[in-house]
C-alpha positions as CSV (number, residue, x, y, z in Angstrom):
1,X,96.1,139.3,37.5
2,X,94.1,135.9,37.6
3,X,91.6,135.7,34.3
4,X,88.0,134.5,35.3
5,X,86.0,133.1,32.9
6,X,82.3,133.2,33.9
7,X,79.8,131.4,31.7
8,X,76.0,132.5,32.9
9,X,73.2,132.9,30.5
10,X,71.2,135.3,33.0
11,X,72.3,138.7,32.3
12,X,71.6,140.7,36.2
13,X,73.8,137.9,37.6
14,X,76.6,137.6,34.6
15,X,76.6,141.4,35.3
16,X,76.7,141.3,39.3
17,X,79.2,138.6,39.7
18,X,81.7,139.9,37.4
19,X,81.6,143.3,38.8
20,X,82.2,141.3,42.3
21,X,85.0,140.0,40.9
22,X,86.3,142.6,39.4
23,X,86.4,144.7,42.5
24,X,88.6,142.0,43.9
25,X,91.2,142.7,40.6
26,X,90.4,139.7,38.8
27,X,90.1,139.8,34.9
28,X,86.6,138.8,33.7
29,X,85.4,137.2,30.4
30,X,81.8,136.9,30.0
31,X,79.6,134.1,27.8
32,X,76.0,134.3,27.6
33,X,76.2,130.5,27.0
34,X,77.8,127.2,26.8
35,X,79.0,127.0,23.2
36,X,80.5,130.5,23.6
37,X,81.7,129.8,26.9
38,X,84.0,126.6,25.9
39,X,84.7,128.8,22.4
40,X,86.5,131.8,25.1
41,X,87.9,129.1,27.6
42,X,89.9,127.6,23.7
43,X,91.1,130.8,23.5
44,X,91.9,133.0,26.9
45,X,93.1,129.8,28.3
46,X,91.6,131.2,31.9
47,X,93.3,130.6,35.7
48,X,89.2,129.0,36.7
49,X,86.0,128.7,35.0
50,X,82.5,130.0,36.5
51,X,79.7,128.2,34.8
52,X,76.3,128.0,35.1
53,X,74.1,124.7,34.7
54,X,70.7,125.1,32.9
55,X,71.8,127.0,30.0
56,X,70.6,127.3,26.4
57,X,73.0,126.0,23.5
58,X,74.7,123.9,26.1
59,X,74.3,123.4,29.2
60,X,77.3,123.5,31.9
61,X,78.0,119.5,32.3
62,X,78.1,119.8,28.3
63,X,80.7,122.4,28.7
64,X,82.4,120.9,31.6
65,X,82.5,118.0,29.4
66,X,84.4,119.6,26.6
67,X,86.9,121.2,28.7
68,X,88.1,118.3,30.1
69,X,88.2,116.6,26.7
70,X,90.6,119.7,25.9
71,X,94.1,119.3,26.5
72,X,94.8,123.0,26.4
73,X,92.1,123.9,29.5
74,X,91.3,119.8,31.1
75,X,93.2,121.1,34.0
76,X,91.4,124.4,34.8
77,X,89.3,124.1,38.1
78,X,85.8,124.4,37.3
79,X,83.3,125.9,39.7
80,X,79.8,125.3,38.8
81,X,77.0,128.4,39.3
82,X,73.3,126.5,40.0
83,X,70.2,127.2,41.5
84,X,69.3,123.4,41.5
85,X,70.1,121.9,44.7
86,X,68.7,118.5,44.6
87,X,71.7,116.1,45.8
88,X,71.9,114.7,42.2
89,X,72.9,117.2,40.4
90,X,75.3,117.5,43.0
91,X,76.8,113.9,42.4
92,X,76.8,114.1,38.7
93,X,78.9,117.4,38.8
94,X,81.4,116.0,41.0
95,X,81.6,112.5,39.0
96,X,82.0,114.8,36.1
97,X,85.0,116.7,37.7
98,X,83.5,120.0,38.8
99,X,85.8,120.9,41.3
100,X,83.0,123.2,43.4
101,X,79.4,124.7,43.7
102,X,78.2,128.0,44.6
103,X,74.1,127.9,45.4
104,X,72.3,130.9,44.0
105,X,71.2,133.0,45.5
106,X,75.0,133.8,47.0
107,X,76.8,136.9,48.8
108,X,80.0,138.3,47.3
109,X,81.9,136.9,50.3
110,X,80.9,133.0,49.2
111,X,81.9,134.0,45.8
112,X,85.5,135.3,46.8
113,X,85.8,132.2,48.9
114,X,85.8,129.7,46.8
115,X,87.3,131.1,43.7
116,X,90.3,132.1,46.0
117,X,90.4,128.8,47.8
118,X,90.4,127.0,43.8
119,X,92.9,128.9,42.6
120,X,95.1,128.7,45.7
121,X,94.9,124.7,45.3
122,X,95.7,125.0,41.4
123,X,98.9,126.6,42.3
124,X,99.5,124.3,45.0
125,X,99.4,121.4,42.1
126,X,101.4,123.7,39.8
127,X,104.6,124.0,42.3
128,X,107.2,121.4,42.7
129,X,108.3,120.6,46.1
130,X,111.7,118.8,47.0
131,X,111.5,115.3,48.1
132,X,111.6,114.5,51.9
133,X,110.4,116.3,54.9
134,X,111.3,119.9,53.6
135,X,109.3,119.7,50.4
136,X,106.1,117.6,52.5
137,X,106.4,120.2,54.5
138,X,105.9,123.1,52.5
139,X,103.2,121.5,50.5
140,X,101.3,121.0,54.0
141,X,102.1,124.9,54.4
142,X,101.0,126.0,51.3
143,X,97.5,124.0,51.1
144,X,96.7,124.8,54.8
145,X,98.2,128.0,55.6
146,X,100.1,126.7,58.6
147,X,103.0,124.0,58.9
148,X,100.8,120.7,59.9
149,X,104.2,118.6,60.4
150,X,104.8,120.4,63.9
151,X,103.3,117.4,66.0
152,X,104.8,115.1,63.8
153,X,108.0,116.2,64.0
154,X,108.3,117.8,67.1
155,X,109.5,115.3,69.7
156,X,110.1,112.5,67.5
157,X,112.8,109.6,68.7
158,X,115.9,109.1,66.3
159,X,117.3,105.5,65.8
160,X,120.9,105.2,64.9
161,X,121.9,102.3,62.8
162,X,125.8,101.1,62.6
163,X,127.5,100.2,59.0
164,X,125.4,97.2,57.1
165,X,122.9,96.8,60.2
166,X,119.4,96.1,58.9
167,X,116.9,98.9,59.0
168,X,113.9,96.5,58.1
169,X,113.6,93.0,56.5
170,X,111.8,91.8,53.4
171,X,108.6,90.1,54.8
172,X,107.9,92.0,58.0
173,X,105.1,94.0,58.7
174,X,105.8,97.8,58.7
175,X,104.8,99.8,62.0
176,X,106.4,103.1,61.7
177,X,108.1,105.4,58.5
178,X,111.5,106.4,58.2
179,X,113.0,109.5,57.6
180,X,116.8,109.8,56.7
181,X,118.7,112.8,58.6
182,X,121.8,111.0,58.4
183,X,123.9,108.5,55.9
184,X,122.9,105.9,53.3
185,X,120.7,103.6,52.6
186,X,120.6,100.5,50.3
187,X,117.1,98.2,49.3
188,X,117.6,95.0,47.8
189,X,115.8,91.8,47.1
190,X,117.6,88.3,47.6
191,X,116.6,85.2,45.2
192,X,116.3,81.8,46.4
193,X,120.2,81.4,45.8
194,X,121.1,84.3,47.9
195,X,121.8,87.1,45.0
196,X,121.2,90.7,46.0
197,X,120.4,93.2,43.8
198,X,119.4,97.1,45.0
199,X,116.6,98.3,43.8
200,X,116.8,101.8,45.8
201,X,119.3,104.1,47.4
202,X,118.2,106.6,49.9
203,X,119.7,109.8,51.7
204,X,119.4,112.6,53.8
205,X,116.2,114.2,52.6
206,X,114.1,110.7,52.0
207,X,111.6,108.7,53.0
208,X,112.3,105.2,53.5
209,X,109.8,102.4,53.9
210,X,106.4,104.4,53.1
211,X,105.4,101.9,50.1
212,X,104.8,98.8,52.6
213,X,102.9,101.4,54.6
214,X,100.8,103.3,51.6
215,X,99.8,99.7,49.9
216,X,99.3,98.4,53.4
217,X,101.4,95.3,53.0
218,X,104.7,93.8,54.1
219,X,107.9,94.7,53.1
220,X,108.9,93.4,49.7
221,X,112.9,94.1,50.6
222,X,115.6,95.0,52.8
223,X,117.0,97.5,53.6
224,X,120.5,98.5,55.0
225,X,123.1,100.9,56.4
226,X,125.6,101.6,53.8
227,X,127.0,103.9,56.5
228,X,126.8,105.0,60.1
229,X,123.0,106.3,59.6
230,X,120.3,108.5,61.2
231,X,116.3,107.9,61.0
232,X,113.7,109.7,62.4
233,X,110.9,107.2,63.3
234,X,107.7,108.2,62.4
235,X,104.9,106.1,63.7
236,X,102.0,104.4,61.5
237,X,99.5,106.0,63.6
238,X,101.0,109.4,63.5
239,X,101.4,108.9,59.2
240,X,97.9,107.4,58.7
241,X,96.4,110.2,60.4
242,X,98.1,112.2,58.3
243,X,97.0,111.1,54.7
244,X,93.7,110.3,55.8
245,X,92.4,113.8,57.1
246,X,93.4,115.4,54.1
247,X,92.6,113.8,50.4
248,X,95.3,116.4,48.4
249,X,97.5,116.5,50.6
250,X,97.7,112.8,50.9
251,X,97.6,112.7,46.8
252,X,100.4,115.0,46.6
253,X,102.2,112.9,49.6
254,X,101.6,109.6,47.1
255,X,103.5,112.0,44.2
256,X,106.4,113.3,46.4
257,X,107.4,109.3,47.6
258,X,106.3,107.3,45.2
259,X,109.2,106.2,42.7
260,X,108.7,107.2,38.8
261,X,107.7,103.8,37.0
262,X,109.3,104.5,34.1
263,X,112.3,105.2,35.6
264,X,112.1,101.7,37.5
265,X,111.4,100.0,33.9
266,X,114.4,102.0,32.2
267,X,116.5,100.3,35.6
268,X,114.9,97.1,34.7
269,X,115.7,97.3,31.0
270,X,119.3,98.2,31.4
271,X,119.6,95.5,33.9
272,X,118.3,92.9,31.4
273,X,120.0,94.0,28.4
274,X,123.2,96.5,28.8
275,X,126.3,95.5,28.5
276,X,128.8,95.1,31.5
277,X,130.2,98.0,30.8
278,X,127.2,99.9,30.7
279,X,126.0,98.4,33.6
280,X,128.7,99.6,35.8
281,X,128.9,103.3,34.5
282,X,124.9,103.7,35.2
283,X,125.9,102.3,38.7
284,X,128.5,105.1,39.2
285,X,126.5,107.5,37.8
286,X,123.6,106.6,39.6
287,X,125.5,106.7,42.9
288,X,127.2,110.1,41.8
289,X,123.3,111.7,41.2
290,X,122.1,110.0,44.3
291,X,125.0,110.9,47.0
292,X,126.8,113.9,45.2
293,X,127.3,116.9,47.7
294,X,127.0,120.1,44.8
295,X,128.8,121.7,48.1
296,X,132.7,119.7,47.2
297,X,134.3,120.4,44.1
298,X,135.1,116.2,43.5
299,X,132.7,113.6,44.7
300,X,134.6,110.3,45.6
301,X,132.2,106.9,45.8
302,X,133.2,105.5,48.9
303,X,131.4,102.1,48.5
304,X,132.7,98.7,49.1
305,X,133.1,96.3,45.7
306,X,130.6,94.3,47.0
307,X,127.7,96.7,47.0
308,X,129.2,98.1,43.6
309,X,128.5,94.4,42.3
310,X,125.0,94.9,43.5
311,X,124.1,98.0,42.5
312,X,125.4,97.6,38.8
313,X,124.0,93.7,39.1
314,X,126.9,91.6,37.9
315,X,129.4,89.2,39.7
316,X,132.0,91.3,42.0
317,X,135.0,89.8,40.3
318,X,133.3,91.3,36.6
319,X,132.9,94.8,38.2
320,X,136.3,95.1,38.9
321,X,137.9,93.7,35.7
322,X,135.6,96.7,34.7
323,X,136.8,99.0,37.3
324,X,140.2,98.7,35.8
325,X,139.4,99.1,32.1
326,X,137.4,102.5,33.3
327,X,140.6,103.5,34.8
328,X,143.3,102.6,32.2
329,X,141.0,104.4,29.8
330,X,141.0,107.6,32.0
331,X,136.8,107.5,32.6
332,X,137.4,107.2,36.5
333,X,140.4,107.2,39.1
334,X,140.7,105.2,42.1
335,X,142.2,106.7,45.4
336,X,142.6,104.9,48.8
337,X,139.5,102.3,47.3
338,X,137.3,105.4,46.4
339,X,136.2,106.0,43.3
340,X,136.4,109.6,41.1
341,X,134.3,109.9,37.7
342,X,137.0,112.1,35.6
343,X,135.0,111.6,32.4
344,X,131.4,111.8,33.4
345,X,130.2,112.9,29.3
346,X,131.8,109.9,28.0
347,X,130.4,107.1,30.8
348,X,126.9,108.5,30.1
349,X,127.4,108.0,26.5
350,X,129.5,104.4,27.0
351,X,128.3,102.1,23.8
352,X,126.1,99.8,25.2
C-alpha cells in the first residue's frame, strides 16, 4: 500500500481528500501545516507528498524547499494543492521542483489521476532496465502504457558489415543510429602518428553511434567490425522524434546510452599509470565482461594480437611477451590463438 502524505491546513478539504484517497487503498498521513508536514515526511518517508501553498507556519514552497534539501525524502514527487492560479505561482513551483498541481476546487477523479500518474513515473525512475533495444523498450512500455518502439522497429533495414569493415569514421557527420543484433564492435581514436587506441566495445544488445547524434556533432572515432556484424539502421529522423516528443523518456534514453564517466576516467587512469601487466589483464578482463556468453561453461577471446595491443594500449610485441608470462604462470591458456582466463581472482588482483 502506497503512503500519502497530505499537508493542508483547511480542515473540510484535509478531511475530504484523504477519505478520497483512502477509498482508493492508499495510506494517508495528515498535517495541519508546513512545519508539521516536513516533521511527518522526516519520518514516514512517504511514496508522494500532497501539499498545500498558502499555509500558516510555512508555507508549501518553504516545505517543498526543505524536502529537497533532505536527502532521505529530495526524491519524493511533490504535488502541490492551490487555489491560486495566477501563471506565477505556477512558474515558481515548477522552478522549485514541484512535480504537479491540482486547482481547487477539484473532483476525486483529478485527484486519483495525478497522484497515480506520479507515482507510476517514480517507479518508472526506480526500475533498472537493460541496455539496448529490450531495456528502451520496456522503459517506453512502462511510462506509456504501450510499446512506442513498434514503428521504429518494425520494418527497419539491417546492414551487414564483413571482418574490420568500417561502420563510421571519425569526422563524419552522423545520419542514422545503430543497433547491434549481431557481432562486435570496436571504437578507437588514431593520433597524428597513426596509434589506435579503443575507447569502446560494443555487442549484441547496444547502441552504437548515439553520442555524435545526442551532442549533435560529428563523430569523434571509428568504429569497426571485429567480426562478421549485424546493425539495425535507425534513422536520425525516426531517433529525434523519438527523444523530442517525450522529455522522460528521452532523459532516461540519455541514462540507458550514455557511458558512466567515472568509469571512462578509471580507463583513463589505468591507461596512464598501470603497469604492463596490469594493462593487459584489464584488457582480458574487460573483453571477458563485455563478450562473455553466461550460456558456455569457458569463454575463449578470439581476438587478433593486434586489437589486444589496442585494447590494453601498449605495443603488440609487449602484449605478447605478456601473454606468455600470463601463461607460464597458469593466469590464462592459449588454444588454436584464443585466449582462456584460468585464473580470473588473481588477474583482477595483479600488483599493479
Amino acid at each position: 500500500m502506497k503512503t500519502i502524505l497530505l499537508i493542508e491546513d483547511n480542515e473540510d478539504i484535509r478531511n475530504n481528500t484523504a477519505e478520497i484517497l483512502e477509498l482508493s487503498n492508499y495510506h494517508v498521513i495528515l498535517a495541519e501545516n508546513g512545519k508539521t508536514g516536513v516533521e511527518k515526511a522526516i519520518e514516514h518517508n512517504p511514496d508522494l507528498i500532497i501539499c498545500d501553498i498558502m499555509m500558516p507556519v510555512l508555507d508549501g514552497y518553504g516545505v517543498l524547499h526543505a524536502v529537497h534539501k533532505n536527502d532521505s525524502i529530495k526524491n519524493t514527487p511533490f504535488i502541490f494543492l492551490t487555489a491560486k492560479t495566477e501563471r506565477s505561482d505556477f512558474r515558481k513551483g515548477m522552478e522549485l521542483g514541484a512535480d504537479d498541481y491540482i486547482t481547487k476546487p477539484f473532483d476525486g477523479t483529478d485527484l486519483l489521476n495525478a497522484v497515480d500518474g506520479r507515482l507510476k513515473k517514480i517507479e518508472l525512475l526506480k526500475q533498472k532496465f537493460s541496455p539496448g533495444l529490450e531495456g528502451y523498450t520496456d522503459l517506453v512500455r512502462v511510462s506509456s502504457g504501450k510499446n512506442a518502439l513498434s514503428s521504429l522497429t518494425e520494418d527497419r533495414n539491417v546492414n551487414k558489415f564483413k571482418k574490420k569493415q568500417i561502420i563510421y569514421s571519425e569526422g563524419n557527420h552522423p545520419n542514422r543510429l545503430y543497433f547491434v543484433l549481431k557481432g562486435k564492435v570496436k571504437v578507437y581514436k588514431t593520433n597524428e602518428d597513426g596509434k589506435e587506441l579503443v575507447t569502446d566495445l560494443f555487442s549484441p544488445g547496444d547502441f552504437l553511434g548515439h553520442i555524435a547524434l545526442l551532442e549533435g556533432t560529428v563523430y569523434n572515432d571509428t568504429a569497426v567490425a571485429l567480426e562478421d556484424t549485424e546493425l539495425a539502421v535507425i534513422p536520425k529522423e525516426d531517433f529525434d522524434e523519438l527523444v523530442n516528443t517525450n522529455p522522460e523518456v528521452a532523459h532516461k534514453f540519455i541514462q540507458l546510452l550514455a557511458k558512466n564517466i567515472s568509469v571512462k576516467e578509471t580507463q583513463l587512469l589505468g591507461l596512464a599509470y598501470n603497469s604492463l601487466r596490469k594493462k593487459v589483464a584489464d584488457a582480458l578482463l574487460t573483453l571477458q565482461d563485455k563478450f562473455q556468453d553466461h550460456k558456455k561453461e569457458k569463454f575463449i577471446i578470439d581476438i587478433s594480437r593486434e586489437n589486444l595491443a589496442t585494447i590494453a594500449g601498449t605495443a603488440t610485441e609487449s602484449l605478447i611477451r605478456t601473454l606468455s608470462d600470463f601463461r607460464s604462470e597458469s593466469l590464462i591458456d592459449i588454444k588454436d590463438g584464443g585466449i582462456i582466463i584460468t585464473n580470473q581472482k588473481k588477474l583482477e588482483h595483479l600488483l599493479n
